[in-house]
Steps between C-alpha positions, in 0.01 A plus 500: 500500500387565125220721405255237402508357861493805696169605317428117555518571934312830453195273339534270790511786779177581714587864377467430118131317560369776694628719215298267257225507715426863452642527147214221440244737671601768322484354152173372598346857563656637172363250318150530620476866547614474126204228438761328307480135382835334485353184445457589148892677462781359336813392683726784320177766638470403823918467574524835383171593727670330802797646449440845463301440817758378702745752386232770633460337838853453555528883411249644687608314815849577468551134557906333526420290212790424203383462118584093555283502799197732338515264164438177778213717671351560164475120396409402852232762443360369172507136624280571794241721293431199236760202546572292842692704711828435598477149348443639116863482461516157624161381280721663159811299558511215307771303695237498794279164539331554816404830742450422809376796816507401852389838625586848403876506584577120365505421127653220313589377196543195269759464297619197337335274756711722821224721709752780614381885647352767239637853577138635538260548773174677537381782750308271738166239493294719327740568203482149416155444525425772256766299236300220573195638434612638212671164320201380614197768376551425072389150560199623705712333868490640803666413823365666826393418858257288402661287231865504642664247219457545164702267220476630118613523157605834382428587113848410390464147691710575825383354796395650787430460855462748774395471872445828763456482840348389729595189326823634407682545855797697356330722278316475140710221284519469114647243283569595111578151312560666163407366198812467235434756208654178276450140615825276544621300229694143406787745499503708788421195706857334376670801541358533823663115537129444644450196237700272315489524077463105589183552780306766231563280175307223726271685637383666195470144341285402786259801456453431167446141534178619734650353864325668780763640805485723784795720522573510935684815698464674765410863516741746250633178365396622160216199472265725261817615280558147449194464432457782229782346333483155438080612371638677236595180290162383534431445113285808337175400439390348776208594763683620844303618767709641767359567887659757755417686804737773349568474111828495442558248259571633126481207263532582127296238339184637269258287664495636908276483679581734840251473850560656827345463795297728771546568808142586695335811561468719809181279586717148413309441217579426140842355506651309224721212618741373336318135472195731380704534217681168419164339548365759223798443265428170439152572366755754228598219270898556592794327443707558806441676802721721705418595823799788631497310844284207672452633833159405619174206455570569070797243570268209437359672190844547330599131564187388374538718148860383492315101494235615321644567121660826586886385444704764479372721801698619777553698832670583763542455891646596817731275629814431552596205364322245279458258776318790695259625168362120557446541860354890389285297255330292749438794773359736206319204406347428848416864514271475188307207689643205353435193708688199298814306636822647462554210277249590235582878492838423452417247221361829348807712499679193328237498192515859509792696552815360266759805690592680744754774420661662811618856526666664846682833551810436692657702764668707290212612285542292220217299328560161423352176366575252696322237396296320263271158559283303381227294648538134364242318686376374861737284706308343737311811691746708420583723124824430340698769398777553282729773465598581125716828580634602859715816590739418804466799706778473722752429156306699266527183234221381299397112427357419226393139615215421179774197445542395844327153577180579764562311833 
């Protein structure tokens, strides 16, 4: 077994967190009985601080520890004075999408669309509430007893959620989505193979010819990505307004236009909802509207901007196929109170929405589009549909079927 992983099972061992545990305590006491403020250090200071503090308590305990194993100590000790713990290393790597803690001892990871085990743990329940509590205490969150879930945005725009008990059965849980330090481009997506040259050259013809879509996945599918792309080749200059529970949409444009909702208070009061805002961006002279996800009663306010002189505006949904965002549609859409026939709301989504574009992460992890189609009309009580591109999932061939005579 090589070096690296043998230092790798120390972490891991019950032995090396009870060794943290009281090299924590102790660094704690030197640094107050000091009255020093390391919140105010540079890295460089407070590495060699750590260190030299480390090296002393490994000394004066006469403790079996090897240089590889006192360097891992040291870091572990920094990251728990003013990073996240045992996760820091995980938060740093940039090949990591998603963190996800199901309790002390189980941690997981994202990468490239395959959840697989982290090699981390923490010391027990209380360990990860304080990491919670601290992700959460710069944004002025707090998750406790009394306000058990908590769902945020962290300065850098990673999302996160966290639950403790008694809600949590199995312990305090915490899910990292992170958010990419450079959004996705044209080219990563077709050297991904996640798109066609074909599917973006349409696509990108379509956004700037002002047709309003929905782009449709189901959760990691990469709907938002999508998303962020195709709004970049909305043409400079014009007014976007863009609505999200969590901001994570980077468009380039000079005009922007960027709203996020609230969530209410301890007392329930004062929240922002989403059709709050879409109801407040049409009163903001825009162009198009983009609204991160339609989850709620702001459904009928988004198709109604989309019929309304807002061409151009788009979203997306949770589903998992196009046939099922139209069925999605109509629940939201009963939800938010509306009482017409099915007939008339789904006259709407004809004059409305021009595409859906369908994304899906496949078994293996990849991201694909599979699909692109457009809404040509009512036939009878039901919306026609036709698919422009399709991805075969089974052969991994793409149609291109723009020539192909509709049935």
């Amino acid at each position: 077994m090589s070096t690296p992983d043998l230092v790798q099972r120390f972490r891991l061992s019950d032995q090396y967190q009870t060794l943290k545990g009281n090299l924590h305590r102790f660094l704690i006491q030197q640094i107050e009985e000091r009255d020093l403020d390391i919140s105010t250090w540079a890295e460089d200071k407070l590495e060699r601080f750590v260190g030299e503090q480390v090296r002393r308590y490994v000394l004066d305990n006469r403790l079996p520890v090897n240089q590889r194993e006192s360097e891992a100590l040291a870091a572990d000790a920094r990251h728990e004075l003013i990073g996240f713990g045992p996760i820091q290393y995980l938060v740093d790597d940039d090949s990591v999408n998603d963190i996800v803690v199901n309790g002390p001892e189980a941690v997981f990871v994202e990468r490239g669309g395959v959840l697989a085990s982290a090699p981390v743990r923490f010391t027990n329940d209380s360990h990860v509430i304080r990491v919670i509590q601290r992700i959460l205490a710069p944004i002025g969150r707090r998750v406790d007893e009394s306000t058990p879930m908590v769902d945020a945005r962290l300065p850098d725009g990673s999302r996160v959620n966290a639950i403790i008990p008694p809600i949590a059965l199995n312990g305090p849980c915490l899910s990292i989505r992170k958010f990419r330090k450079t959004a996705l481009t044209a080219e990563d997506l077709l050297r991904f193979d996640t798109v066609s040259a074909a599917e973006l050259e349409y696509l990108q013809q379509r956004v700037r010819d002002r047709a309003n879509l929905i782009v449709v996945g189901g959760t990691g599918s990469g709907k938002t990505t999508f998303l962020n792309l195709i709004s970049q080749w909305i043409p400079d200059g014009e007014r976007v307004i863009t609505i999200e529970d969590a901001a994570e949409l980077r468009l380039e444009n000079s005009h922007v236009v960027r709203l996020e909702t609230r969530p209410p208070n301890l007392e329930g009061q004062r929240a922002v909802t989403a059709r709050d805002l879409v109801r407040n961006a049409l009163r903001m002279r825009p162009d198009r509207i983009i609204v991160g996800e339609v989850r709620g009663d702001e459904v009928l306010d988004m198709l109604q901007a989309m019929n309304t002189g807002h061409d151009g505006s788009m979203t997306t949904l949770h589903a998992n196929s196009t046939r099922d965002a139209i069925s999605r549609l109509e629940l939201l859409a009963g939800f938010a109170g509306y009482t017409g026939s099915a007939l008339t709301f789904r006259s709407q989504i004809a004059s409305s929405i021009h595409l859906f574009v369908q994304v899906a992460r496949l078994a293996n992890g990849a991201r694909k589009l599979l699909a692109v189609t457009e809404v040509t009309g009512l036939d009878g009580e039901q919306l026609h549909l036709r698919d422009l591109f399709r991805y075969d999932v089974l052969t991994g061939e793409r149609q291109d079927l723009r020539g192909v005579q509709a049935p």
